[in-house]
N, C-alpha and C positions, 0 to 999 in steps of 0.2 A: 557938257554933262551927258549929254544922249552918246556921244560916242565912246564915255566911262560904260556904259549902261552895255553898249555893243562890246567892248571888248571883253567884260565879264560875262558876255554870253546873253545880252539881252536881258539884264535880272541885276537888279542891284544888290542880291544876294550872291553874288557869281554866277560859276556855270551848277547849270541843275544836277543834283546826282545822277551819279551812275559814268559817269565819264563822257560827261559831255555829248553824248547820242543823241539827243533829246529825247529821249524814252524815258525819264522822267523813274525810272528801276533803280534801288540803294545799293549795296555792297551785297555777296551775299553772306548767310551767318553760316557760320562752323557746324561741319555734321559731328553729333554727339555721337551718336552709335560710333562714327568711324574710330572719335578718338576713344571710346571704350575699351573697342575691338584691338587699339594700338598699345593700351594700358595693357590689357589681357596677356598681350603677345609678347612684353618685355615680360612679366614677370613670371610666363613660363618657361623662359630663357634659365631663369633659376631654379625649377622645379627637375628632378628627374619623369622622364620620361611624358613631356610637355606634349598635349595635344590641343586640337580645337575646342574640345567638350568645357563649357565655362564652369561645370558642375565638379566634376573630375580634383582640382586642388582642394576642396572642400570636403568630397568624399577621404582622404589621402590625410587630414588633419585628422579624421572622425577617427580614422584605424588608428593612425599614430595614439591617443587618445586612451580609445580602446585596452589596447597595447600595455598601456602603461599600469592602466587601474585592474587586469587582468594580473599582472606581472607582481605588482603592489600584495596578492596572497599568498607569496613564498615567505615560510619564514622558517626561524634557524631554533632547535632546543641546544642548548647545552649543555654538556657532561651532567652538570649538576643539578638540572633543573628537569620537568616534565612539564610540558605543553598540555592547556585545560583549551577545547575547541566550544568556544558559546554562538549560538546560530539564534541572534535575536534577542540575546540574554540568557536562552536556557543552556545547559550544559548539554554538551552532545557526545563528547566523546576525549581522550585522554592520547597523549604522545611521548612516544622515547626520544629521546637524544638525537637529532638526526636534521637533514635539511627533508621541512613538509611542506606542505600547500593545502589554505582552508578558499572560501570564497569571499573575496576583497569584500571592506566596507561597503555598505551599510551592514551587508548580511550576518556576517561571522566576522568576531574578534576571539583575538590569540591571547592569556594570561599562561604566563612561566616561572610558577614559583620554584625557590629553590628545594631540591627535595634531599636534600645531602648534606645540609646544616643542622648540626646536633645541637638542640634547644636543649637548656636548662632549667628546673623551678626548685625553689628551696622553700620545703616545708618546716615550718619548728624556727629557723631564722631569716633574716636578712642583711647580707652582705654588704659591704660601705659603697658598692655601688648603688644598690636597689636602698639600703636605708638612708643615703645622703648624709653618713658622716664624712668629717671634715680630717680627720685624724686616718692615717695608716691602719688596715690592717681590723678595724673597726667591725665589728659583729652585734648587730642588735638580736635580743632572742625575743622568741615570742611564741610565751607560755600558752596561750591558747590553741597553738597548732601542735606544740612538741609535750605535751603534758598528755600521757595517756598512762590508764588501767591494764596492770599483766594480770595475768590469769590467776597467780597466787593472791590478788589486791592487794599489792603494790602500786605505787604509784612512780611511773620512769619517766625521766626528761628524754626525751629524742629527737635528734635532728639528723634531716636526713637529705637528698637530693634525687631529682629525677630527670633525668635524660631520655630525649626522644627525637625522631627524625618524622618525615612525611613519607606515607608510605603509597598514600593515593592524593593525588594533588585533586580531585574532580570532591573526594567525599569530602577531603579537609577542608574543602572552598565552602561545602556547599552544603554539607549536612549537620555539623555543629555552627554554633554562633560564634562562642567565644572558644576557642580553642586552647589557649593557655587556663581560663578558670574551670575548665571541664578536667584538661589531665591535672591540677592540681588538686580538685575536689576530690577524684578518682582515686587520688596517692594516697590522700589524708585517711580518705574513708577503711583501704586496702590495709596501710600500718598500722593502725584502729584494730581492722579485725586479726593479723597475725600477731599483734603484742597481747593481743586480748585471750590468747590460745598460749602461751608462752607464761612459763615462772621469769622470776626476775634474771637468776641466776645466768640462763644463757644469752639474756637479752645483753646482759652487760660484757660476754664471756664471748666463747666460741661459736656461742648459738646467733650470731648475728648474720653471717654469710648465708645459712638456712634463711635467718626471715627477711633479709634482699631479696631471693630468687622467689620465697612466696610470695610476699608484697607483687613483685616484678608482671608475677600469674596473674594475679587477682588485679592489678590494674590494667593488662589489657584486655584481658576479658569484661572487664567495663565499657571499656572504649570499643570494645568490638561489639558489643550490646548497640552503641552509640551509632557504628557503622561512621567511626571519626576518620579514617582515613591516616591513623596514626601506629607509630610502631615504637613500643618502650625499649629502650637501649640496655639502660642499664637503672639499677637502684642501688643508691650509695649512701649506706649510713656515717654520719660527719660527727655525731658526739652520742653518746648513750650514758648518763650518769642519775645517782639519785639523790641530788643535793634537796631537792624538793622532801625526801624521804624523812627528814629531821625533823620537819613538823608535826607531818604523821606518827611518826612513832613519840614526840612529843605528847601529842593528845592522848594516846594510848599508854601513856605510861601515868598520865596524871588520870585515867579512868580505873585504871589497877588499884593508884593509892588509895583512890576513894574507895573501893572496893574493899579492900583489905583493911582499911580503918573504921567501914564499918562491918564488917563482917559477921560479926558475934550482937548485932543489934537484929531487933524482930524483921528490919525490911530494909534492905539496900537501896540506895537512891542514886541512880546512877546519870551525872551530870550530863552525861553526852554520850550516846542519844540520851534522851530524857523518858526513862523509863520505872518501874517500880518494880519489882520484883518479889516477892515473900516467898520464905522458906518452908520447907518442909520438914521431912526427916532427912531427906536429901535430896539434891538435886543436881542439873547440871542445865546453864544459861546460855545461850546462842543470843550473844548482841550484833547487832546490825555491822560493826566494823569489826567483826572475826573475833572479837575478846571471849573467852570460853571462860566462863566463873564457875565452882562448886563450892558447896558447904553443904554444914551437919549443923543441925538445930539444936543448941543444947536440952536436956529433956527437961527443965523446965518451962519451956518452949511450946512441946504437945500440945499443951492444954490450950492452945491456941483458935479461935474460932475456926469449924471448920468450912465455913465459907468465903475463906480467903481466896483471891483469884491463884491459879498458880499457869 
């Protein structure tokens, strides 16, 4: 057993570390630095222009980086658009067609709306696209837009159309709200006051191409009030007729009869407006709806109080 003991080195655990010296010292450990230093040096084997600096490949991502988000604020307008430049949200400045450069996110962002698209609003009707019939060809009217007073009072159906493009991309963004219920308000209110200036006659005739181009005036001189950023194209009347007219002159035929049936009685009673009237020896009547009545009192008549209202 004792010569087991010798041949392991005197130790029944073998020979002592370190290789049998008897210095009793283990293995020694691996230099980290070294093998850092050897990691470093393969992988600037693939870097251009590889040096000792451990800093240096980390600086070289940063530019790269750099680089990219610098580069990221070119951008392109197209023919038909105008570039709107916002620095933070506020508006700063407007672009032509062209290749520009703002400053990358976060700072500035680019909006390019189209500015060369002829928009359309129909006043008086709506189209089987906009009123979702089902059927071809489909026209809904709507009396409350095309229903206006000419100058002679009359009363005209009109429908009409109005076209417009963008004329400033920075004011149409950013200075009206609703931009389609602004130039529609704008048209309604415009063929209002030129049908209102206008007898029936041309409205329905030759006199229509005059009240497009005044219409056309008076609504962008609205909008330029507005400072909309908008530019009217054209104004297109689509019907002008006075089917609505029958009623009117309906009423006004049935306030004549009564007129004239009672004509030769002490005091007319006039259904519509509702009004009284007494005679004199003569006279002549201005009713609210344009009817012009006259009469002679016959001279049994005179002797009539004289403190009837007249």
């Amino acid at each position: 057993m004792s010569d087991d003991f010798q041949g392991r080195g005197g130790s029944p655990w073998g020979k002592p570390p370190g290789g049998g010296n008897g210095s009793g010292k283990g293995p020694t450990p691996p230099d980290i630095d070294a093998l850092i230093r050897d990691i470093q040096s393969r992988i600037k084997r693939f870097l251009p222009g590889g040096s000792s600096s451990g800093g240096k490949p980390i600086g070289l991502i940063l530019i790269i980086i750099a680089f990219v988000w610098l580069a990221s604020g070119l951008y392109r307008v197209g023919p038909d658009e105008q570039g709107v430049v916002l620095r933070f949200g506020k508006f700063v400045k407007t672009t032509q067609p062209g290749l520009h450069y703002h400053i990358p996110l976060p700072v500035e962002t680019v909006q390019t709306p189209k500015v060369t698209k002829v928009n359309r609003i129909d006043i008086g009707f709506r189209s089987e696209r906009d009123s979702g019939f089902s059927q071809g060809g489909g026209v809904a009217d709507v009396p409350q837009e095309s229903l206006m007073l000419t100058g002679d009072e009359n009363i005209v159906n009109i429908d009409f159309s109005v076209f417009w493009v963008i004329k400033d991309a920075g004011k149409f963004l950013f200075e009206i709200q609703d931009p389609e219920g602004t130039v529609k308000a704008a048209a309604e209110t415009a063929m209002r006051e030129v049908i209102a200036k206008s007898k029936i006659q041309p409205v329905l005739t030759e006199g229509r191409a005059q009240i497009e181009i005044e219409t056309q005036e008076i609504i962008q001189s609205i909008l330029d009030e507005y400072n909309s950023g908008i530019q009217i194209t054209q104004v297109q009347t689509q019907k002008a007729d006075t089917r609505n007219l029958f009623f009117v002159e309906k009423i006004k035929s049935e306030i004549r009869f009564e007129i004239d049936k009672q004509f030769r009685t002490e005091k007319i009673i006039i259904p519509f407006p509702q009004r009284t009237v007494w005679h004199g020896t003569e006279r002549v009547t201005q009713f609210e709806d344009g009817i012009v009545g006259t009469g002679e009192v016959r001279s049994s008549e005179t002797d009539a109080p004289s403190n009837r209202p007249f």
